[in-house]
C-alpha positions, 0 to 999 in steps of 0.5 A: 500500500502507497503512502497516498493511497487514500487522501485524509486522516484513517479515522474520518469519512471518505470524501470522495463523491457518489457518481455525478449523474450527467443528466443533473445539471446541477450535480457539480455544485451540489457537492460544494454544498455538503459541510465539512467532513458531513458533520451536519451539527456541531458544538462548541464550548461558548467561552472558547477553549477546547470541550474536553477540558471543561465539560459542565461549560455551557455550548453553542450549538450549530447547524449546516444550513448549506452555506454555513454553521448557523446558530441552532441553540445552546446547551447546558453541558458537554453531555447535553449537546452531544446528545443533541448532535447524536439525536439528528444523527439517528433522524432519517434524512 
């Protein structure tokens, strides 16, 4: 096995797109819509810093809107807003 053999870090997604049907014509920009690494919502701790260090910080949470992280709320704790990203992960798309 090379050492370019796949693109990115072992433990993220793949980001190679599906089969882009010839007869959309707007396929190609699709794909510039979709967020980083598929991560649909995100949080993030409201004081800055990283989230592990200080767990019962209040979160901002966020939502790709197909242009960008807009605002989605905020969370109480770490364990509530990765119960809040883990709960759209589950909602059939």
């Amino acid at each position: 096995m090379g050492k370019h053999s796949r693109p990115g870090p072992p433990n993220q997604p793949s980001r190679v797109a599906s089969h882009v049907d010839p007869a959309d014509p707007l396929a190609p920009y699709e794909k510039r819509r979709r967020p980083p690494l598929d991560i649909y919502r995100r949080h993030r701790p409201l004081h800055g810093g990283a989230s592990h260090l200080r767990p019962d910080d209040p979160r901002a949470l966020e939502e790709w809107d197909g242009f960008t992280y807009a605002p989605a709320g905020t969370a109480s704790d770490l364990a509530a807003a990765a119960a809040w990203v883990v709960q759209a992960e589950a909602e059939p798309q």
